[in-house]
N, CA, C and O of each residue as an XYZ file, in Angstrom:
364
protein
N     -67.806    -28.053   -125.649
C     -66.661    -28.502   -126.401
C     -65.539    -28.902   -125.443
O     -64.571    -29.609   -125.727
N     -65.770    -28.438   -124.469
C     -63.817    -28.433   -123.334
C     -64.699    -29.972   -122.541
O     -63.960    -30.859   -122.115
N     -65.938    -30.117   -122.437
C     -66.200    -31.735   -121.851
C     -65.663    -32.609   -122.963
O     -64.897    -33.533   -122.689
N     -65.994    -32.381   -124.073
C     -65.700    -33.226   -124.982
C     -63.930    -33.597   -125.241
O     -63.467    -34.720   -125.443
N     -63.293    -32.521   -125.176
C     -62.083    -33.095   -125.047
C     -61.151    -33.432   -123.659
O     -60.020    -33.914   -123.600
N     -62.094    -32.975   -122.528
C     -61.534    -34.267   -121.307
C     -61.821    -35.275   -121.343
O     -61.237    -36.227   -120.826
N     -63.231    -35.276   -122.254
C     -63.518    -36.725   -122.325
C     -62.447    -38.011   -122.781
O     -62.069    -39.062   -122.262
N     -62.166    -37.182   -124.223
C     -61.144    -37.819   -125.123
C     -60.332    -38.041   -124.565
O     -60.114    -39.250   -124.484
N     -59.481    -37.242   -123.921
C     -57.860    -36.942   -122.697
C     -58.300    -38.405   -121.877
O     -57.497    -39.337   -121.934
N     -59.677    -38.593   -121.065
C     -59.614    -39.595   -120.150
C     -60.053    -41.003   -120.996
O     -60.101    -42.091   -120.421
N     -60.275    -40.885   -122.022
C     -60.456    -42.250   -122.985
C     -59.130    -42.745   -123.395
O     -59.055    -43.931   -123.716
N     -57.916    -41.899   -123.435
C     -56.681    -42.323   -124.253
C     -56.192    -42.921   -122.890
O     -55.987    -44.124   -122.731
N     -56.022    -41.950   -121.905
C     -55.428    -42.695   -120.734
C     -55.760    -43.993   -119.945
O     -55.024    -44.710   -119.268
N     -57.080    -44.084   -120.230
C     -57.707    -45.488   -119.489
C     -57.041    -46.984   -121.136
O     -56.660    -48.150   -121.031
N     -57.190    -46.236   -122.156
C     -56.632    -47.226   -123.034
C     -55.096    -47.380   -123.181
O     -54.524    -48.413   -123.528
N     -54.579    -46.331   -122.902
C     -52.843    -46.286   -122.226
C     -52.590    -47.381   -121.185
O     -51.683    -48.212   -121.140
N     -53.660    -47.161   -120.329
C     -53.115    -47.898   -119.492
C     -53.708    -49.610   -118.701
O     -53.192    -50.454   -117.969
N     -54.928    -49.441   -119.321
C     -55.525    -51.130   -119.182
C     -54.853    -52.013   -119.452
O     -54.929    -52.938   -118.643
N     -54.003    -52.202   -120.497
C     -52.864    -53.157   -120.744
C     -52.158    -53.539   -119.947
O     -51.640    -54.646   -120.100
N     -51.849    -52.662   -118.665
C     -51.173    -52.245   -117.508
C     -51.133    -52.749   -116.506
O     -50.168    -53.018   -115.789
N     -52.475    -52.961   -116.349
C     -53.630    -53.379   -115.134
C     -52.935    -54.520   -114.465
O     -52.739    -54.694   -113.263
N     -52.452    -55.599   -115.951
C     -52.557    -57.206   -115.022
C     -50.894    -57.161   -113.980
O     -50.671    -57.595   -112.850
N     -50.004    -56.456   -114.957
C     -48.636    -56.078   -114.699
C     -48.467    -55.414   -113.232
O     -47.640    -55.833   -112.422
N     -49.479    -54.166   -112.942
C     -49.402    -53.323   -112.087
C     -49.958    -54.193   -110.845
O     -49.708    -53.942   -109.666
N     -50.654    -55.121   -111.254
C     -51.285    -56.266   -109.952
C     -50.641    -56.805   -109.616
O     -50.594    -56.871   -108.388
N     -49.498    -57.728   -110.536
C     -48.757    -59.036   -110.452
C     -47.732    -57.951   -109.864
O     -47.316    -58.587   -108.896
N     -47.089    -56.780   -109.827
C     -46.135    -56.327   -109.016
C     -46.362    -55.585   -107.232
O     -45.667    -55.306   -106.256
N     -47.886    -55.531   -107.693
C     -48.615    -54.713   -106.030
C     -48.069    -56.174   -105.198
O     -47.375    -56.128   -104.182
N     -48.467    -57.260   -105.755
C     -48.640    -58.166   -104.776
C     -46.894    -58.871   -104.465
O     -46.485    -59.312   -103.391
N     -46.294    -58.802   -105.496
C     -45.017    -58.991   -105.315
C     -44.451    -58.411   -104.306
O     -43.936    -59.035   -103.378
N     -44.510    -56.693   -104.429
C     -43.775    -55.993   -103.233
C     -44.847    -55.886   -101.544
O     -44.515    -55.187   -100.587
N     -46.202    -56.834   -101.599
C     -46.726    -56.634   -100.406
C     -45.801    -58.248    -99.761
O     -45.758    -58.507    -98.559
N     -45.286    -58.958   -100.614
C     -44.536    -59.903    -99.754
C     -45.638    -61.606   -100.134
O     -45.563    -62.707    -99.589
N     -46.779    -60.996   -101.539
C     -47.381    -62.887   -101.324
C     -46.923    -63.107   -102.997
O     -47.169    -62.357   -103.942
N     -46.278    -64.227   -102.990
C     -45.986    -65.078   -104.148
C     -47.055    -65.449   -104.811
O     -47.803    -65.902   -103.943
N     -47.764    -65.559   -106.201
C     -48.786    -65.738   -106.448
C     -48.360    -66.893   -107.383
O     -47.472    -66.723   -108.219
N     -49.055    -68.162   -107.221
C     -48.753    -69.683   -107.974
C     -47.948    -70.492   -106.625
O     -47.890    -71.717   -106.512
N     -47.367    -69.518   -105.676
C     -46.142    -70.261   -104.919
C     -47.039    -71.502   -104.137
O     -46.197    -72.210   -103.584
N     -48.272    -71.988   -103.899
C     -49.067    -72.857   -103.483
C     -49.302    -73.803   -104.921
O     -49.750    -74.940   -104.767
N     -49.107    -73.494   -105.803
C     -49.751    -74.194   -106.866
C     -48.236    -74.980   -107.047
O     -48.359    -76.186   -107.262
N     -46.914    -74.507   -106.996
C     -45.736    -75.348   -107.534
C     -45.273    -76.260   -106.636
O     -44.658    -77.273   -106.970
N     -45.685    -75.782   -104.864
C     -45.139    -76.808   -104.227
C     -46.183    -78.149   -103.880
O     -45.891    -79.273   -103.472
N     -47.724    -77.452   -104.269
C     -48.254    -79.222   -104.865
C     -47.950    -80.050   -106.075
O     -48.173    -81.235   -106.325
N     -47.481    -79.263   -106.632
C     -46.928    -80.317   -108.103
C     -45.371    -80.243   -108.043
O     -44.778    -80.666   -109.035
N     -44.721    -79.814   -107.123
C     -43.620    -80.579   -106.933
C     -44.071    -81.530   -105.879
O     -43.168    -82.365   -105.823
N     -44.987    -81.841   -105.019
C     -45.366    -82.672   -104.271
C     -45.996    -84.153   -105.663
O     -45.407    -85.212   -105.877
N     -46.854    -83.829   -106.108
C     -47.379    -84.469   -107.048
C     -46.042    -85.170   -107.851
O     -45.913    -86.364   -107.582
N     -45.454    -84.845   -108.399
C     -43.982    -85.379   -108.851
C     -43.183    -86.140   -108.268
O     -42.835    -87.208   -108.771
N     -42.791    -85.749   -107.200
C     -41.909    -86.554   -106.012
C     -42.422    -87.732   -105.987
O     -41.709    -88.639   -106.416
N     -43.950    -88.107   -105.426
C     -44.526    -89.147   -105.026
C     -44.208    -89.030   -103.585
O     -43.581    -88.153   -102.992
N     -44.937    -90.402   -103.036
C     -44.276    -90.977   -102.091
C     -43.239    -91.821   -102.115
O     -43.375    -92.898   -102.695
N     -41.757    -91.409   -101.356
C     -40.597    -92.365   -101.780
C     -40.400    -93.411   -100.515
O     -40.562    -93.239    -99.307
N     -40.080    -94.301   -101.102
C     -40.151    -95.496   -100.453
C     -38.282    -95.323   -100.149
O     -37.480    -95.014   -101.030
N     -37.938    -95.607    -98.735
C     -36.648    -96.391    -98.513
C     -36.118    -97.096    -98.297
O     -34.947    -97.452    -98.422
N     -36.870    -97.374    -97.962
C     -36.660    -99.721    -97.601
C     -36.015   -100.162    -98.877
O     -36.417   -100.119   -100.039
N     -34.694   -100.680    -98.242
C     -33.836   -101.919    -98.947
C     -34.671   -102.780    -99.460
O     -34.331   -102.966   -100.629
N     -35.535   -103.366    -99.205
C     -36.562   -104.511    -99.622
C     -37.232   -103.905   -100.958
O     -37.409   -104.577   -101.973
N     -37.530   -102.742   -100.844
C     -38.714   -102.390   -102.193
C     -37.679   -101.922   -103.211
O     -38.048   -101.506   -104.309
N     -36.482   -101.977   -102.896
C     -35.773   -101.845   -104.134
C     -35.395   -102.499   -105.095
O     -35.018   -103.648   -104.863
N     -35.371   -102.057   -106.322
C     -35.278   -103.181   -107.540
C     -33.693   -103.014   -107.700
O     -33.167   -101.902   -107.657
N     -32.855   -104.385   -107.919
C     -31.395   -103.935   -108.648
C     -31.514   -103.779   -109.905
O     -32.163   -104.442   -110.714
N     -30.493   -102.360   -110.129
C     -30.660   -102.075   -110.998
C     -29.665   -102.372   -111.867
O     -28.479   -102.604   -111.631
N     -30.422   -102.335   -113.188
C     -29.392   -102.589   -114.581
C     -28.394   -102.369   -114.774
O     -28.350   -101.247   -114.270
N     -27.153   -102.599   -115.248
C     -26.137   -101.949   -115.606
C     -26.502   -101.297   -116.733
O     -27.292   -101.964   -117.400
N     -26.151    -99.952   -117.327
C     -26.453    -98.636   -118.206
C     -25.658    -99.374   -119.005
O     -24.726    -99.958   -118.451
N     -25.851    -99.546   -120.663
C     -24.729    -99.804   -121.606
C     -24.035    -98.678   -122.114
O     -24.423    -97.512   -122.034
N     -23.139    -99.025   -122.564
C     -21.987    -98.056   -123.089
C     -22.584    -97.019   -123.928
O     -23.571    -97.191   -124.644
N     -21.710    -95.572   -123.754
C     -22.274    -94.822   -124.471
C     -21.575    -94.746   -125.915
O     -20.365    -94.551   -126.023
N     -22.571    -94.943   -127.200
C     -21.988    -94.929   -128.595
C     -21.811    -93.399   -128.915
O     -22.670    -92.523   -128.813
N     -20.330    -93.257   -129.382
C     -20.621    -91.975   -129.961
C     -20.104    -91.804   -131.315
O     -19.428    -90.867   -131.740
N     -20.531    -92.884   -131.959
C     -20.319    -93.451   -133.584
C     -21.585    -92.307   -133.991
O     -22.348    -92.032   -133.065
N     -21.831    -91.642   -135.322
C     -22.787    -90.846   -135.683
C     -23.925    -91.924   -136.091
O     -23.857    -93.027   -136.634
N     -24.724    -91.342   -135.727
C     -26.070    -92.212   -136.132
C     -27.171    -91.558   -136.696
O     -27.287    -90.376   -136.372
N     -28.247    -92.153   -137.675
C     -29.067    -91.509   -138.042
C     -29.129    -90.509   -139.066
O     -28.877    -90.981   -140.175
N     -29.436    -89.021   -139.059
C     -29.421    -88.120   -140.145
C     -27.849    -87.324   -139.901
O     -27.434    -86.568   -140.780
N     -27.049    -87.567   -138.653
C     -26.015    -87.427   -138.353
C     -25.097    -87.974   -139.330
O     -24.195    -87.323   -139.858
N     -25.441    -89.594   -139.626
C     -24.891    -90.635   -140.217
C     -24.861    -90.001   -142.068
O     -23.870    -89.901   -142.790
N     -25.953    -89.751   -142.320
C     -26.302    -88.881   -143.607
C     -25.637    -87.896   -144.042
O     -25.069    -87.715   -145.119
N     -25.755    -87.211   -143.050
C     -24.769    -85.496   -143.144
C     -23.436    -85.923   -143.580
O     -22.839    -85.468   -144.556
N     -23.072    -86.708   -142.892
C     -21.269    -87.183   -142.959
C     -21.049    -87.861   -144.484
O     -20.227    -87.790   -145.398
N     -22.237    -88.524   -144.196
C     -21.647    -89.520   -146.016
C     -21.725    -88.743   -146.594
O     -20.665    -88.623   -147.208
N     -22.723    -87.651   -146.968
C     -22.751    -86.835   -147.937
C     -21.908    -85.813   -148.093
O     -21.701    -85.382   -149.228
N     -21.304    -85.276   -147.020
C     -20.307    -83.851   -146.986
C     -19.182    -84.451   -147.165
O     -18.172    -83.770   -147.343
N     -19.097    -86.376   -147.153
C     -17.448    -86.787   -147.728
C     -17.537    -87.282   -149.057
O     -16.639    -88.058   -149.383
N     -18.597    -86.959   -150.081
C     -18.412    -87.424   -151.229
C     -17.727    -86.441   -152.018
O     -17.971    -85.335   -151.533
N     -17.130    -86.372   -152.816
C     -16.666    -85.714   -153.670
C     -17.465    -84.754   -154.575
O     -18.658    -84.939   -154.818
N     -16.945    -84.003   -154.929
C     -17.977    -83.215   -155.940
C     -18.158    -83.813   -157.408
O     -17.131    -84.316   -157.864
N     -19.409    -83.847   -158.314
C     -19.840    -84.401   -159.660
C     -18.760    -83.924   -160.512
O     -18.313    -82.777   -160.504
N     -18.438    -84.732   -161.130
C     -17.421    -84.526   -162.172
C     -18.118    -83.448   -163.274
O     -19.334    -83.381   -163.449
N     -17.189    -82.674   -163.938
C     -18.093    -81.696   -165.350
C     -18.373    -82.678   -166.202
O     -17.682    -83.665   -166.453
N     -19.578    -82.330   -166.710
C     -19.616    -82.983   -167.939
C     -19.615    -82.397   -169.333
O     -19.652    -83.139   -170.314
């Protein structure tokens, strides 16, 4: 009977704490000093960047940006007409 309930004792604790496992890894390796992904972000910030060109020549002129509207537009435009109508008369 006393195996049977260390048994139990060491079944709750391994299910206490497996949840644990990935947490207790991702911090071992934190405090030994290695970043884990830190190879994976500076190729896709590489991947992103591209190669940048600086040559005056490969540059396109660019557009002038048009003005910014800040008239309401859209369901913006909606909201407003509707919250300035008046309320339905009684009938």
């Amino acid at each position: 009977m006393r195996r049977d309930s260390i048994l139990a004792e060491v079944t709750e604790l391994v299910t206490f704490l497996l949840p644990a496992l990935p947490l207790l890894g991702l911090l071992l390796t934190l405090l030994l000093g290695h970043y884990p992904g830190c190879e994976a972000i500076v190729r896709l910030s590489e991947r992103i960047a591209g190669p940048r060109r600086t040559r005056d020549a490969d540059r396109r002129p660019s557009l002038p940006k048009p003005p910014r509207s800040f008239a309401p537009a859209g369901g913006l435009l909606i909201a407003l007409g509707l919250a300035q109508r008046p309320p339905p008369l009684p009938a």
